[in-house]
N, C-alpha and C positions, 0 to 999 in steps of 0.2 A: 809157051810152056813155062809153068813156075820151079814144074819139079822134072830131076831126074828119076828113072827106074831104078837106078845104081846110088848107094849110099858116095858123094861127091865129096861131101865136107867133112873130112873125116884127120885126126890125128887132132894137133893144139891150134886153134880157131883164136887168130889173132884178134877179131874183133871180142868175143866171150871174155878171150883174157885184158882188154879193157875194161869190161863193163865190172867185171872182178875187181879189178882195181880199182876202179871209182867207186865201189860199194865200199870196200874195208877201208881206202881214203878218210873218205868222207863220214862215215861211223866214227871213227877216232874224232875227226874235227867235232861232231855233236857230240861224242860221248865227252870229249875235253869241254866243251863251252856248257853243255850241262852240268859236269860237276862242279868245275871254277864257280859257278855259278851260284851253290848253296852255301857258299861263304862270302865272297862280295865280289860283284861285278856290275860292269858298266859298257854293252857293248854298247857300238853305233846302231840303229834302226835294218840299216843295210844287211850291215854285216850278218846281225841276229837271227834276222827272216829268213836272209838266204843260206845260213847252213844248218837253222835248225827247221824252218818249214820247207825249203826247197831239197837241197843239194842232201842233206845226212837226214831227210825225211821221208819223202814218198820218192825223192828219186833215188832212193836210197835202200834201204829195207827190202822192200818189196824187190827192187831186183838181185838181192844177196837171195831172198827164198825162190826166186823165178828159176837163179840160176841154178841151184839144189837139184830145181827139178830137172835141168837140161843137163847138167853132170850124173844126174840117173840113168836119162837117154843113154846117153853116149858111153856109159859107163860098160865094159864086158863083164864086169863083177856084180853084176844086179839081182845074181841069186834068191832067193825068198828067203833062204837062214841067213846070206849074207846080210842080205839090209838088214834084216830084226836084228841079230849081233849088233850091226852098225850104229841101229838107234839106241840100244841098253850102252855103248860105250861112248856117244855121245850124252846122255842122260847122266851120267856119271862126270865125265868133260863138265857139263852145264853149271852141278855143285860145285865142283870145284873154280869156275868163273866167278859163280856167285860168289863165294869165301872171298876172293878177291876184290871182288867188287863191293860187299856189304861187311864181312864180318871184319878183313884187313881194313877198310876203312874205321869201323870203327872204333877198333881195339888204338888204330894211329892218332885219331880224333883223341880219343882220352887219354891215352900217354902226351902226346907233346901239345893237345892244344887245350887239355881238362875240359871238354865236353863231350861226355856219351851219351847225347840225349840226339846229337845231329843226324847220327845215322844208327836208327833204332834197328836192332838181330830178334828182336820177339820171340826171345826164346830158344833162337837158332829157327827158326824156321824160315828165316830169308834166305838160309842157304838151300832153299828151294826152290825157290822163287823162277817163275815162268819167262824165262828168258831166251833169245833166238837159239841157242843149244837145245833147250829143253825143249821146246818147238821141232826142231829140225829132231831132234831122238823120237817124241811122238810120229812124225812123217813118214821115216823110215821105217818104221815098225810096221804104222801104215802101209806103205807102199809092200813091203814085205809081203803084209797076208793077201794084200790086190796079188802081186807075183803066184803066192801060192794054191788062188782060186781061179789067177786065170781071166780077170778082173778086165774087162775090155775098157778104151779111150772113155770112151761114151758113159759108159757105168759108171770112172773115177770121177769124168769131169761133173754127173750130175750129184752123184755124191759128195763134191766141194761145194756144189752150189746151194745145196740145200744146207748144208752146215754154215756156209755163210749166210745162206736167210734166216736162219737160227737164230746165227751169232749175232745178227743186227739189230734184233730184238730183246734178245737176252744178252743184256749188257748194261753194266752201270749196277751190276748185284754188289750188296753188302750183307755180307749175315753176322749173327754177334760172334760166334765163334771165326777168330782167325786161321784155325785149322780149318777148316770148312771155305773160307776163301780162298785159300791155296791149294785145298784140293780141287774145287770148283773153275778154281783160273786156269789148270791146264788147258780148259777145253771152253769157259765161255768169261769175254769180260768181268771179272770183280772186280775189287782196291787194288788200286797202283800198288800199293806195298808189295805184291805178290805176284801180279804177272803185266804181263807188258804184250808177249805176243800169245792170245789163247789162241788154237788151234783152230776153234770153228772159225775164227773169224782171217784166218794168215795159209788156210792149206789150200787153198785155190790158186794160191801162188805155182807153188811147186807143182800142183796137177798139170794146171796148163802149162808152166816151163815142162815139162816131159814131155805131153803131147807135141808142142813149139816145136821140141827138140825132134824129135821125130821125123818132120815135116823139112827142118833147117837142114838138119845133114843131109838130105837131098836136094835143096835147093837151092835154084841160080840165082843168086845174092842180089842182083843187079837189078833182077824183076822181083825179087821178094821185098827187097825194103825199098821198090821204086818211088813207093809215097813217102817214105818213112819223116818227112816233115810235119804232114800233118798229124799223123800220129805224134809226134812229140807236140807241137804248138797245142792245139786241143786240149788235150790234157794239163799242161801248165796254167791257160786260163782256169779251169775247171778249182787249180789247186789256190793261183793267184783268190779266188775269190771264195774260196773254201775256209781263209787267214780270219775272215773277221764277219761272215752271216752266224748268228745264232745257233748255235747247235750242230755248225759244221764242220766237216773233216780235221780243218785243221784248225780251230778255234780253239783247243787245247791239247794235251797230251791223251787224256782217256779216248774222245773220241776218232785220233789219230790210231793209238792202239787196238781201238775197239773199230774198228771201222766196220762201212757196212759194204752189201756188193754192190751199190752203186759207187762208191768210193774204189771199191779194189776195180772195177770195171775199168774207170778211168788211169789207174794204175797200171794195169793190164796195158792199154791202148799206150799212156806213156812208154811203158818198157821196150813192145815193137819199135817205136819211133826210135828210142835212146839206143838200141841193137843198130838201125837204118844210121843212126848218128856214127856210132863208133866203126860199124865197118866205112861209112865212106870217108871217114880221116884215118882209118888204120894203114892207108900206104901214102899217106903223106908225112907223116909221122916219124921222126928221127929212130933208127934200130935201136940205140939206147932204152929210147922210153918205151918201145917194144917189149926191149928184153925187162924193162923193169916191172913192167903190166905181167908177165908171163911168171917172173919171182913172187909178186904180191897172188897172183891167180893162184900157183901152186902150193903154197902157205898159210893160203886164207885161215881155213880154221886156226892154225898155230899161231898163228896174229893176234886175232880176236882175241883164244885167252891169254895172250900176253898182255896185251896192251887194259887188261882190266885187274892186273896185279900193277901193273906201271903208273897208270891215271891216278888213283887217291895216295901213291906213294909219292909225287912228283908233287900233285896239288897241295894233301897236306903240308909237307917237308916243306914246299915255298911259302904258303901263309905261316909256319912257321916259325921261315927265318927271316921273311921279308911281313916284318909288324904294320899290321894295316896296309897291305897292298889291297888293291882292287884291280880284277883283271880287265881286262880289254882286247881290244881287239887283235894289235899285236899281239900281247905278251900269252893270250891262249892261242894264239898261231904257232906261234913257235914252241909250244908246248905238244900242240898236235901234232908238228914236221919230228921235234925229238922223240914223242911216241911210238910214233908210225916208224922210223928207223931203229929205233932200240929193238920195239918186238920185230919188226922182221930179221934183225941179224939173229935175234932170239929162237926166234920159229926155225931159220936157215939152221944152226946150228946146233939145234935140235932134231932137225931132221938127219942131220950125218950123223948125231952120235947114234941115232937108232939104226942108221944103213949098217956104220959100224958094227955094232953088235948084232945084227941080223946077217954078218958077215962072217 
């Protein structure tokens, strides 16, 4: 038997809260080697592939939206008004990441380094721009009016799947009006400028992590991620040769963001395996790095938009005052370990001052 009658896996799911931490990890490291990036850099071949095609990419992403969906599971707060609330105040979150991420960089670009052409605001409309917040606020909403119809497994998951055949076809749109791109990119690939993850083509994530979830918190781990090898190995070829076929997954950023469901399939298949990976080193594993997987798990969002106010204040301020650097491999290393600790004592310390005053 794979499953229990009785809900078994229930309370803080030490493996989840790894796969949490290697998601926000690993984001910070590409989101630092990405931006170092548009001023000057020079990584190794290694290093590059593997955190921006492997580690902060497909093994990345896709299981931050998997896990959305398995935090809905298990969530007791999954109300219909609640989630729709939850995505209108994520949707709001999002802008203000972006500010962070587009509009502070740029205003920091033209004061200390006199160009505002590097990172162009169109107007202010990149503080809309479709990014994993703005995603995750559409979901919710989503999943909210599934809650309030009553919406069965089967219905959510064939309605991901069509919006992903959708999505895989309608993609790569440019139309002349930029507003029209950014309204368009909520929901189907346009210009990079404006979204990164459109909805048709990233909510099959989150569907099937809820149904997953569903399934998990009854199940006997032992037999459930019995294979969990080949589920991981598979899929990593899939990705290894995905790097450099024409027109494939990972052969540049559009078609990574824009992915199709053959691409999210293999995704999918990875993320079981990378689950089977983490619970069977979650009890060999020092209680430290436990507890620290379990801090990054419960912060996650608060992370995120830290670490995208920190990133262009950190980068620019160093090109700066370090004239003619070029990054590498080191020196965006430890730009991404100082990140990823800044915003989590950030996120930490945010969360008490709100306990506080809710006290």
């Amino acid at each position: 038997r794979l499953f229990s009658s009785e809900k078994i896996n229930v309370g803080r799911q030490v493996d989840l809260d790894l796969a949490k931490g290697f998601s926000i990890i690993f984001m910070i490291f590409v989101h630092c080697l990405l931006f170092a990036e548009t001023f000057s850099a020079s990584y190794s071949p290694f290093y590059y592939h593997a955190i921006n095609d492997f580690l902060g990419g497909p093994m990345c992403a896709p299981l931050f939206m998997f896990g959305m969906g398995v935090g809905i599971a298990y969530s007791r707060r999954s109300q219909s008004d609640i989630m729709i609330k939850r995505g209108i105040s994520l949707l709001f979150l999002g802008i203000l990441v972006d500010f962070g991420e587009f509009v502070m960089a740029h205003f920091l670009c033209g004061y200390l380094l006199n160009d505002w052409t590097l990172f162009p605001i169109y107007g202010g409309l990149v503080m809309f721009t479709v990014d994993i917040l703005e995603f995750a606020a559409l979901s919710f909403i989503v999943f909210g009016i599934f809650k309030k119809f009553n919406i069965s497994n089967r219905q959510m998951i064939l309605f991901a799947l069509v919006l992903s055949v959708i999505g895989s076809f309608v993609r790569m749109l440019s139309f002349d009006s930029n507003l029209y791109n950014l309204l368009f990119g909520y929901f189907v690939g346009t210009q990079l400028h404006f979204t990164t993850f459109p909805f048709f083509n990233w909510f099959i994530f989150p569907v099937i992590g809820y149904v997953w979830g569903q399934y998990f918190i009854r199940a006997y781990k032992d037999k459930f991620f019995k294979y969990w090898p080949v589920f991981f190995i598979i899929p990593l070829i899939y990705f290894y040769f995905s790097m450099s076929a024409p027109g494939a997954f990972l052969v540049d950023d559009a078609h990574y963001y824009y992915m199709t469901t053959i691409d999210a399939f293999f995704c999918l298949i990875y993320i079981h395996g990378a689950m089977g990976f983490f619970y069977t080193i979650s009890d060999k594993l020092p209680q430290k790095v436990l507890d620290i997987a379990a801090t990054l798990s419960r912060h996650i969002n608060e992370i995120y938009i830290a670490q995208w106010f920190l990133i262009p204040l950190f980068i620019i301020v160093i090109v700066y005052l370090v004239k003619g650097i070029v990054f590498n491999d080191l020196s965006v290393t430890i730009v991404s370990i100082v990140v990823l600790i800044l915003s989590t004592l950030l996120a930490m310390g945010n969360r008490k001052i709100a306990q506080m005053r809710s006290h």
